[in-house]
C-alpha positions as CSV (number, residue, x, y, z in Angstrom):
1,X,0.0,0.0,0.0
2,X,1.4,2.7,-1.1
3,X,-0.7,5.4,1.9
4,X,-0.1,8.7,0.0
5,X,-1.6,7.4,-3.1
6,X,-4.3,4.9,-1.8
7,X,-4.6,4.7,1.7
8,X,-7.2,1.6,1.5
9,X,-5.3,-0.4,-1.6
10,X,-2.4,-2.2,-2.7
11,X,-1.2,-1.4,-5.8
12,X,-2.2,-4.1,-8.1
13,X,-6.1,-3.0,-6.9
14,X,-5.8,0.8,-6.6
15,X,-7.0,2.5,-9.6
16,X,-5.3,5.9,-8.1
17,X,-1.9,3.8,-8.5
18,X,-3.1,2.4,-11.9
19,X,-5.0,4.7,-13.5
20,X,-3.4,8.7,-11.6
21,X,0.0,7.5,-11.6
22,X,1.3,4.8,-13.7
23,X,-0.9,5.7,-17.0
24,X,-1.3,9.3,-15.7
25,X,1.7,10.8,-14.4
26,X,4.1,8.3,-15.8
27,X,2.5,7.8,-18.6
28,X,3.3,4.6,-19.3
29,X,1.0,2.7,-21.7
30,X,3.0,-0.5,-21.8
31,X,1.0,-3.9,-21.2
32,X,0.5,-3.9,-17.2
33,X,0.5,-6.9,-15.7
34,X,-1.0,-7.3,-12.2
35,X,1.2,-8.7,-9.1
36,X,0.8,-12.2,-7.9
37,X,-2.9,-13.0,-7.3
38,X,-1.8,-15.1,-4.8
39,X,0.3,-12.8,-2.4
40,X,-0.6,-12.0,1.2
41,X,-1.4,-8.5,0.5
42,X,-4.4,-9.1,-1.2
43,X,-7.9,-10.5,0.5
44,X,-10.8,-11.9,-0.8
45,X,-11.7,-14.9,-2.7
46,X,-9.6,-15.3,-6.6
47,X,-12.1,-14.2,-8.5
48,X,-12.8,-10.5,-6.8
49,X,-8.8,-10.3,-6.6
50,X,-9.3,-10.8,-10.6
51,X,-11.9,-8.4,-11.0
52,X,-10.1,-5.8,-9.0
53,X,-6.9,-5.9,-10.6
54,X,-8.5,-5.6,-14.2
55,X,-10.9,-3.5,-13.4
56,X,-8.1,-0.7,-11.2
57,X,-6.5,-0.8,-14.9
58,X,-4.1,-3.6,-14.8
59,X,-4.1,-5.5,-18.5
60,X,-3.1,-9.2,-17.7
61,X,-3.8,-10.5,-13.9
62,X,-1.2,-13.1,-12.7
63,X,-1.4,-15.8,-10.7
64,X,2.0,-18.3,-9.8
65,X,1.5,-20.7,-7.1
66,X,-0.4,-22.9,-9.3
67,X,-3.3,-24.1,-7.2
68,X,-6.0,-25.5,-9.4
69,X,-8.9,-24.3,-7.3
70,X,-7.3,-20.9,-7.5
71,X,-6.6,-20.5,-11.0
72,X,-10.1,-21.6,-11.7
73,X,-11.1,-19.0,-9.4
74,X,-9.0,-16.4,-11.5
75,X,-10.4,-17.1,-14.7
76,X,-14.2,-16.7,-13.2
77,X,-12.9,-13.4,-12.8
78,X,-11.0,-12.3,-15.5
79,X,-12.9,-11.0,-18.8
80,X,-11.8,-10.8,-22.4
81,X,-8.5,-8.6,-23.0
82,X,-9.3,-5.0,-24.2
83,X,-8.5,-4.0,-27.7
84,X,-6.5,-2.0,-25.7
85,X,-4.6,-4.9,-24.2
86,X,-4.8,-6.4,-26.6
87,X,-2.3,-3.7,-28.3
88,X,-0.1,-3.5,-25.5
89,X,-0.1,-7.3,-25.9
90,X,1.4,-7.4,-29.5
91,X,3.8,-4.8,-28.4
92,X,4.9,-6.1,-25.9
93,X,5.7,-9.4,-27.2
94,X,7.4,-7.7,-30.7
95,X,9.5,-6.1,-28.2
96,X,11.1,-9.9,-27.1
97,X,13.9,-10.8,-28.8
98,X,13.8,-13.5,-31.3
99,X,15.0,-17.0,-30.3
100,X,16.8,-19.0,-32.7
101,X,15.6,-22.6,-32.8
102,X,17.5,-24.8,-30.6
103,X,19.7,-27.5,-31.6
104,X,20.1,-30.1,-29.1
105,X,22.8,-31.9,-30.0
106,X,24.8,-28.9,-31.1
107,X,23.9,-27.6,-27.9
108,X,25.1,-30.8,-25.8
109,X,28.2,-30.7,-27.7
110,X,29.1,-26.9,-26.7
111,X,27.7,-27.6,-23.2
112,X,30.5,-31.1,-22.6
113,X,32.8,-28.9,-24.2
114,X,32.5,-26.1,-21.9
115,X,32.7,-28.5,-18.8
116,X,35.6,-30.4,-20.4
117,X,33.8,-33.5,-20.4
């Protein structure tokens, strides 16, 4: 909680955070992805968590530690992505460098000899 912004909020739900400083005052328009769903800073069942992060402005909710009943719980409360998210989406991943395929035996052979094997 970040009390000179939003006394009553953590970040990932504040839409003073969100909306005043990160798209306002910084003017970041990047894709925004929310903090873990499933820290201890947040209260409330998955899917309100959900709701609140997308609807304080966040673009993409997140959720790690991979508990079934939770995820399912996050997804009740996600929506569809914005055409607006949707665009921050694309950028975002154009941004990513591009990966070369792998080749694993190539790859084997530079790793043994690195190690000297």
């Amino acid at each position: 909680i970040f009390s000179k912004i939003d006394e009553h909020y953590p970040a990932t739900i504040s839409p003073k955070v969100i909306q005043e400083v990160i798209r306002g005052y910084i003017a970041f328009d990047g894709l925004l992805i929310s903090d873990d769903l499933s820290m201890q800073a947040l209260s409330g069942d998955f899917k309100e968590r959900a709701k609140a992060a997308l609807g304080a402005g966040c673009d993409v909710v997140l959720h790690c530690n991979g508990k079934m009943d939770e995820m399912v719980s996050v997804v009740a409360g996600a929506q569809p992505m914005t055409d607006t998210a949707c665009r921050r989406w694309l950028t975002a991943v154009d941004l990513l460098p591009k990966i070369e395929p792998l080749d694993p035996i190539e790859t084997l052979a530079q790793f043994n000899h690195l190690m000297k094997i």
